[in-house]
C-alpha positions as CSV (number, residue, x, y, z in Angstrom):
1,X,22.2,39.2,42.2
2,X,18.5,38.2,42.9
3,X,17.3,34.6,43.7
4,X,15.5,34.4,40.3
5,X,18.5,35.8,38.2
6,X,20.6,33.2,40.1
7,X,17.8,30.9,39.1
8,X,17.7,31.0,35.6
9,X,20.7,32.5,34.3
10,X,22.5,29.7,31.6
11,X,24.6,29.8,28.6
12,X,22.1,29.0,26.2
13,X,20.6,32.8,25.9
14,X,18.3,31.1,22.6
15,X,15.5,31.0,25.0
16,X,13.8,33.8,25.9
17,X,13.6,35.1,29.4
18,X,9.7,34.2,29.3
19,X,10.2,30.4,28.3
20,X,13.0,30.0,30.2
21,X,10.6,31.2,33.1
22,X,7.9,28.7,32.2
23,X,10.7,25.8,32.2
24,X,11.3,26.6,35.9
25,X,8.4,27.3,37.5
26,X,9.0,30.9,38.1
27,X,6.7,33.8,37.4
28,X,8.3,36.6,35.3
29,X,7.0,39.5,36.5
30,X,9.8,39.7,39.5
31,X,12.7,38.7,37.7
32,X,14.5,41.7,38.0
33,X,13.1,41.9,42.0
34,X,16.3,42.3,44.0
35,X,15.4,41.2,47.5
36,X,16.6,43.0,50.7
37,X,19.4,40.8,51.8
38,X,19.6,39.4,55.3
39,X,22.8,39.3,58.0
40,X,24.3,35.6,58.2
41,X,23.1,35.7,61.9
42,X,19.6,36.9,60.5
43,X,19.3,33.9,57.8
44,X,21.5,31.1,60.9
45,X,18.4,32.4,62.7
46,X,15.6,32.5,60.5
47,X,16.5,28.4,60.0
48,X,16.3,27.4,63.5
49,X,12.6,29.6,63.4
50,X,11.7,27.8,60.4
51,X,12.6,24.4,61.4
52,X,11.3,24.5,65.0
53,X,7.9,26.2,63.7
54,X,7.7,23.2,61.5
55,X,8.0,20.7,65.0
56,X,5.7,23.3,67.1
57,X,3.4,25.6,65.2
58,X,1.5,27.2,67.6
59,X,5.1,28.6,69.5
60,X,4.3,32.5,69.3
61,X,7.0,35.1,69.4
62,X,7.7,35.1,72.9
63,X,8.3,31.0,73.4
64,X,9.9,31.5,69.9
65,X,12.1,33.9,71.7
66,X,12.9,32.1,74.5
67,X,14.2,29.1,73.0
68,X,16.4,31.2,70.3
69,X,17.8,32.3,73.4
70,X,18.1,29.0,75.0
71,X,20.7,28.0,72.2
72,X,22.7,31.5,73.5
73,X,21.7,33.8,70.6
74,X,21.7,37.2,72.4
75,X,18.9,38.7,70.1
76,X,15.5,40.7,71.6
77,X,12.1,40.2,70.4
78,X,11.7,42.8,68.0
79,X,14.1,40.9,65.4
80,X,12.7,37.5,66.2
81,X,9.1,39.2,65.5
82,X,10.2,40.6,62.3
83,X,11.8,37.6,61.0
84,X,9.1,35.3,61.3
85,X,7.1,37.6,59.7
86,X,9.6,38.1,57.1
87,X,9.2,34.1,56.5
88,X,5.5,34.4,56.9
89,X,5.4,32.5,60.0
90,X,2.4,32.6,63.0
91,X,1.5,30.9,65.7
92,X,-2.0,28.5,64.2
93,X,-4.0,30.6,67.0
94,X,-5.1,32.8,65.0
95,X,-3.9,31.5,62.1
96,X,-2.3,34.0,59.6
97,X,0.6,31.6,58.4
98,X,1.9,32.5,55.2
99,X,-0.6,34.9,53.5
100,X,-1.8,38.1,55.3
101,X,-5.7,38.6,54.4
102,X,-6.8,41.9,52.7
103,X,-9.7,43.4,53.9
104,X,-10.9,44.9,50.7
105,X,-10.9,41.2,49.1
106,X,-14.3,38.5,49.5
107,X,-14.2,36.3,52.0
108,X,-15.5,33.1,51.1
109,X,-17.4,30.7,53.8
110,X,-15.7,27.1,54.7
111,X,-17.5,24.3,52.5
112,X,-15.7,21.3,53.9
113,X,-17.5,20.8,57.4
114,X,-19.2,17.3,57.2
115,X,-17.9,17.0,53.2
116,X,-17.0,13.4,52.3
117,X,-14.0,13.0,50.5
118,X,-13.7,9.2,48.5
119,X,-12.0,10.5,44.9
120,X,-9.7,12.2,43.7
121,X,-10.4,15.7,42.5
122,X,-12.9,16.8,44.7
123,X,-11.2,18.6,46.9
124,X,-7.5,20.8,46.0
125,X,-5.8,22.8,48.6
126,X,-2.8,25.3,48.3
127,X,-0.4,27.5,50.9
128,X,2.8,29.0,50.7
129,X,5.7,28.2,52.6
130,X,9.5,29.6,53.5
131,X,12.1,27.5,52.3
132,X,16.0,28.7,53.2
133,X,19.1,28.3,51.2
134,X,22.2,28.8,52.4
135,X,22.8,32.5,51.5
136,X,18.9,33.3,51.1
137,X,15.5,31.7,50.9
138,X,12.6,31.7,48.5
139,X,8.8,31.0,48.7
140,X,7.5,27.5,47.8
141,X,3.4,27.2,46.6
142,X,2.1,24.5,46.0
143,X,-1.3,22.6,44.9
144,X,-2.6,19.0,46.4
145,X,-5.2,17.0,46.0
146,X,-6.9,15.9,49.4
147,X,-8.0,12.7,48.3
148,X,-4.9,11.2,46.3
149,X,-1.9,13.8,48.3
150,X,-1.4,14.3,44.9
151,X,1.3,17.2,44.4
152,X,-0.6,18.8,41.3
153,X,2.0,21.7,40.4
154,X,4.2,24.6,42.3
155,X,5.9,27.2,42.0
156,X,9.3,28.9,43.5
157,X,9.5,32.5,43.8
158,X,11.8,35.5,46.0
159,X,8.1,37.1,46.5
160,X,5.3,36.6,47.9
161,X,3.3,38.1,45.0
162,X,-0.1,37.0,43.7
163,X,1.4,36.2,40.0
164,X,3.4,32.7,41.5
165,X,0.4,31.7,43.1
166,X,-2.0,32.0,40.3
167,X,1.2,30.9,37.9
168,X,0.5,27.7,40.1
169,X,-3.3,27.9,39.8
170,X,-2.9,27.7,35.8
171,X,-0.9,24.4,35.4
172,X,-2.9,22.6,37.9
173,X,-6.3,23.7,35.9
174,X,-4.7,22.6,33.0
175,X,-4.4,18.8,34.3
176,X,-7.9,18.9,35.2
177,X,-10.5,20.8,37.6
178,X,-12.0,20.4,41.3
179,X,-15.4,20.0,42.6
180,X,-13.7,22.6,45.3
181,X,-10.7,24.1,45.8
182,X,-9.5,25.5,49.2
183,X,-7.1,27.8,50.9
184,X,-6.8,30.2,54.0
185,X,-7.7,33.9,53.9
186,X,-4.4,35.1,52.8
187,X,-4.1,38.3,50.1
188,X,-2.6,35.8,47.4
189,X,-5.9,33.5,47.1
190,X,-8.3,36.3,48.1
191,X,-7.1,38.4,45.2
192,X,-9.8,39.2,42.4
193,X,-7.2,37.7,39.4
194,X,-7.1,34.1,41.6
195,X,-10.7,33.9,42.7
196,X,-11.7,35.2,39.7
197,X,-9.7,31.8,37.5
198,X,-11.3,29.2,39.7
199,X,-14.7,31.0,39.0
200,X,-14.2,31.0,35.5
201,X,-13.8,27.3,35.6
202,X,-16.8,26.6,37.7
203,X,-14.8,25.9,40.7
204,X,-16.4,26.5,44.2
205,X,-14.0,28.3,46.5
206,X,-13.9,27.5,50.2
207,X,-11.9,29.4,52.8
208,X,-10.5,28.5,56.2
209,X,-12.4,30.2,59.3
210,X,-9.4,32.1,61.4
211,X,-7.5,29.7,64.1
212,X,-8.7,26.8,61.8
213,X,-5.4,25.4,61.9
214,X,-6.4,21.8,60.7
215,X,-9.0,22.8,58.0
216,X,-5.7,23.1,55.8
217,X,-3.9,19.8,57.0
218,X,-2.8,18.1,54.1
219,X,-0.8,20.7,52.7
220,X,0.6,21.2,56.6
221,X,2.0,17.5,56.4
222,X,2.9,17.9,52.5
223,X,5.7,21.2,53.8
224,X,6.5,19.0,56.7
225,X,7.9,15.8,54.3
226,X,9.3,18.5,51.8
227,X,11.3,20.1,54.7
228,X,12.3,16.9,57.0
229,X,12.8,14.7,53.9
230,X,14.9,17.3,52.0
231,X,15.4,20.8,52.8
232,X,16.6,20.4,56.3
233,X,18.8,17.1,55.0
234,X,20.4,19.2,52.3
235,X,22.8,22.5,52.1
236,X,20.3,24.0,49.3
237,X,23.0,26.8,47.7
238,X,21.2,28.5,45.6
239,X,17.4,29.0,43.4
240,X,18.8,26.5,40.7
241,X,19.8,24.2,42.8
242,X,16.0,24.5,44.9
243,X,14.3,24.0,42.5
244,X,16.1,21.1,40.7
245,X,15.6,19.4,44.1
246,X,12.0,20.2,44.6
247,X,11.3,18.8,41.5
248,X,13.2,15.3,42.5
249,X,11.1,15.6,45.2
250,X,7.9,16.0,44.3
251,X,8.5,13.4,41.6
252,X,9.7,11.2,44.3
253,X,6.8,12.1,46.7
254,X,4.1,11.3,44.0
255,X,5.5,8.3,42.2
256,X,7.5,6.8,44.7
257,X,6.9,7.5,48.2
258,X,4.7,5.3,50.1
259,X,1.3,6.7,52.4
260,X,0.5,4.9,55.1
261,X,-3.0,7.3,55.0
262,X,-3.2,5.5,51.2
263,X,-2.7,2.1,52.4
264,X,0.8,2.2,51.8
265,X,0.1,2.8,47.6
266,X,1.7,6.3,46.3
267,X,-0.3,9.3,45.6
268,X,0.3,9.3,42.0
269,X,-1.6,5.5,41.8
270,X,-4.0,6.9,43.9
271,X,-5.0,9.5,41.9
272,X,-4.7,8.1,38.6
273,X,-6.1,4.9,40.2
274,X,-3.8,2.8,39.1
């Protein structure tokens, strides 16, 4: 059974499939995806990656090798190379992360060299992360503001598809609009459909130059509290259960959880100005 069948599967069957897709965050288009399934070693494995790319990102896949054999995994390179690109993970020299570019899409140029942020809604930023389960994992996107941290909406999906992304793009437009809005050079925010919805808005789109590792920082810190402060804390069993505890989180993160960066106030104050 797929991650997103797992995910939204209930009693009541009075709501459609569509709405019941809205409710939770998911796009509909890969509902009926059924993911290749990995090996308990594989997914035991692809945790340890996940959690010690989170403490040293720029580990490539030979150090990444050596220390999965330092804790006696007897594995070669060629599975560690294709499970963290399974999971979307590169070393931040050059930086691929998540997305992998397409060279057929526009490359915009970087706008945020010398740019003063001081409000809210200037500047929003998005990436993609890997989050595991404990008999799978799913893709997390999400959309901040750089000013406030403000977690403006996300998405959960078994895909790396474009549709979750610009799923994302939709709710956050529909709270209110940047000056700019950021991202890497990855396929999803490249694509024509995404580009295209920030254009249509009057949005300028900026882009991270290759091996710009920090031009993309507050959504680096923003997976590294989601993952320290509750996936790596918590046996996550399945899609429901994710993304019932993602959106604790994030309600936690931007009504309750103090930044010393804000002066100790929450992003949600900070962005509202309360």
């Amino acid at each position: 059974m797929s991650h997103r069948r797992s995910l939204i599967e209930s009693d009541n069957t009075s709501i459609s499939i569509h709405r019941q897709c809205e409710l939770l965050k998911l796009n509909r288009s890969g509902y009926y995806y059924k993911p290749i399934g990995e090996s308990a070693l594989n997914l035991e494995i692809m945790g340890l990656l996940d959690k010690q790319y989170t403490t040293t990102p720029f580990y490539g896949v030979p150090r990444m090798h050596q220390y999965i054999r330092s804790l006696n995994y007897e594995v070669n390179i060629k599975r560690i190379r294709r499970l963290l690109r399974l999971m979307g993970l590169y070393a931040i020299y050059p930086k691929k992360r998540t997305s992998i570019p397409n060279k057929e899409h526009k490359i915009y140029p970087y706008l945020l060299k010398g740019f003063k942020i001081n409000k809210p809604n200037q500047v929003w930023s998005t990436d993609i992360t890997y989050i595991q389960m404990e008999k799978g994992f799913l893709y997390l996107v999400a959309i901040i503001d750089w000013y406030s941290r403000y977690v403006i909406s996300w998405r959960i999906s078994n895909t790396m598809e474009t549709s979750f992304c610009i799923d994302a793009l939709q709710e956050a437009l529909s709270k209110g609009k940047p000056e700019i809005f950021n991202t890497d050079q990855g396929s999803q925010f490249t694509s024509i459909d995404f580009t295209n919805l920030l254009l249509d808005n009057e949005v300028k789109i900026s882009m991270d130059g290759k091996g710009r590792y920090l031009d993309n920082i507050f959504v680096e810190r923003l997976w590294r509290a989601v993952k320290y402060e509750y996936v790596y804390i918590n046996s996550i069993k399945d899609g429901r259960e994710l993304w019932n505890g993602l959106d604790d989180y994030f309600t936690f993160y931007n009504k309750k959880r103090f930044h010393q960066s804000l002066e100790y106030k929450t992003p949600y104050c900070v962005h509202f100005q309360n």
